[in-house]
C-alpha positions in Angstrom: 136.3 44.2 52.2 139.6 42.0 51.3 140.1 40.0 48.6 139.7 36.4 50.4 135.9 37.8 51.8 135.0 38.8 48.3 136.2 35.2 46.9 134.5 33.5 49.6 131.3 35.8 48.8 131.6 35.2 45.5 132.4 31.2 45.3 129.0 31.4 48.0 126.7 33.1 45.5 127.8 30.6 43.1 127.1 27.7 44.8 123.6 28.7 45.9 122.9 29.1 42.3 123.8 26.1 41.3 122.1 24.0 43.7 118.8 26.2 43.0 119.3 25.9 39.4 119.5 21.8 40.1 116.2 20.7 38.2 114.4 19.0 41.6 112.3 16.1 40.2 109.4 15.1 42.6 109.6 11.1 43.7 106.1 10.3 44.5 107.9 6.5 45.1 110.0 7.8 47.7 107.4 10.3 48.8 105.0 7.9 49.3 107.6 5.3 51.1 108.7 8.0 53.3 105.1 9.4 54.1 105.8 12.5 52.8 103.1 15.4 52.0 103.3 17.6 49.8 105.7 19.9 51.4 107.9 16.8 51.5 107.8 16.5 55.5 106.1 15.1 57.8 105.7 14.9 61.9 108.3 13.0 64.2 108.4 12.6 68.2 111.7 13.8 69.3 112.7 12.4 72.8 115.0 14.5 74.7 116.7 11.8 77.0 117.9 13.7 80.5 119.8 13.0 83.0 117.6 10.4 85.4 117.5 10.7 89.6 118.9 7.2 89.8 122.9 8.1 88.6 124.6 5.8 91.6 125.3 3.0 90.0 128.6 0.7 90.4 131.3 1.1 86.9 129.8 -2.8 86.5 126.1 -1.6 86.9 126.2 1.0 84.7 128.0 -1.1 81.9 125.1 -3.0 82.3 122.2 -0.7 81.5 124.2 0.6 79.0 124.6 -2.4 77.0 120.7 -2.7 77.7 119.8 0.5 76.6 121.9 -0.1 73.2 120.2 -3.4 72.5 117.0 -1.4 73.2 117.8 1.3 70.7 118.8 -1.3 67.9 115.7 -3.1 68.2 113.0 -0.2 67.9 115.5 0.9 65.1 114.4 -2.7 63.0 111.3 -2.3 64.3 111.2 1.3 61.8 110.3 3.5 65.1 113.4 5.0 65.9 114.7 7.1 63.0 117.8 8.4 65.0 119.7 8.2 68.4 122.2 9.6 69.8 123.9 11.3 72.9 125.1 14.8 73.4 128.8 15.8 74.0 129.7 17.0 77.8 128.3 16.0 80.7 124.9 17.9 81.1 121.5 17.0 82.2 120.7 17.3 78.4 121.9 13.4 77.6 120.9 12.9 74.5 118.0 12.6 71.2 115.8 10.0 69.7 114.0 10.9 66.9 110.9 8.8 66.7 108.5 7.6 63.5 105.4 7.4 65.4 101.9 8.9 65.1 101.6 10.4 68.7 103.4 11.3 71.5 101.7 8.6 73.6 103.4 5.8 71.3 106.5 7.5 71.4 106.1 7.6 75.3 105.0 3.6 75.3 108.2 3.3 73.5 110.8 5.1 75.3 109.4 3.1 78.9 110.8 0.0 76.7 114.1 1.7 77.4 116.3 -0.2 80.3 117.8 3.3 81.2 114.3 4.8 81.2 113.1 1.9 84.1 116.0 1.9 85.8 115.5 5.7 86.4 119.2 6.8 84.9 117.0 8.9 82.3 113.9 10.7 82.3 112.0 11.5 78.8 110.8 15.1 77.2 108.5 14.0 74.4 107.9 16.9 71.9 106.2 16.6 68.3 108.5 18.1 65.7 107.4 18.9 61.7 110.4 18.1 59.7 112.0 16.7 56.3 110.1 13.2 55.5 114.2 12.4 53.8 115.5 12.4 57.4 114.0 8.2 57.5 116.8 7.7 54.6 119.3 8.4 56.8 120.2 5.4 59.1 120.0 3.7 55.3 122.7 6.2 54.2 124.7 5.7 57.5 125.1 1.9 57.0 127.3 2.6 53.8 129.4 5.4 55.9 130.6 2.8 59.6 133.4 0.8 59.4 132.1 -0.4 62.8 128.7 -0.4 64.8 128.2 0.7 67.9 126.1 -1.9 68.8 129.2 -4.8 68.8 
């Protein structure tokens, strides 16, 4: 092993220590707020938005239902449904996520046929429950501080 692999081991190992010898100190508040359990997670409907069967649309069209489908997105984002959004890089099927704060897949489904892009047929909706961090609802809060700009202007 060379030198630079050991220090990079090394300065590894000591980081992991640290952040497990951080004293974690339980936030019922936030726990609570978040709807937490005691694991500190809870269950979110992820929507895997795919490419739709209805793709022909003119540049001006398309514009369009994109603006739509933005507006759409901000608004179940106030509303507290939608914890995240966003599209994937490349041009697959495989479009993009939202990350839904909703009891069942049913409301997340109600919710996605609010989407322009959904009733236009440009994209089609995979609905799948997912068990994870209960912190991830802090994030869009976090994200305001971070954009010089919104993508909804």
């Amino acid at each position: 092993m060379n030198s630079r692999l050991i220090f990079l081991f090394v300065l590894l190992s000591c980081s992991v220590t640290w952040a497990q010898s951080e004293e974690v100190v339980y936030n019922a508040e936030k726990a609570k707020k978040y709807g937490a359990d005691d694991y500190g997670m809870k269950k979110y409907v992820f929507a895997f938005l795919k490419r739709g069967p209805n793709r022909d649309l003119s540049k001006e069209e398309a514009a369009e239902l994109q603006a739509a489908h933005m507006q759409n997105i901000g608004k179940m984002a106030q509303e507290g449904k939608l914890v995240l959004a966003g599209p994937f890089f490349g041009n697959d099927d495989l479009r993009g996520i939202y990350i839904f704060d909703v009891d069942s897949i049913e409301e997340a489904k109600m919710l996605t046929e609010t989407d322009p892009a959904i009733q236009a047929g440009s994209l089609v909706m995979e609905l799948k429950e997912w068990y994870g961090s209960a912190a991830l609802k802090e994030v869009n809060e976090i994200g305001l501080t971070l954009a010089k700009k919104s993508i909804m202007d």
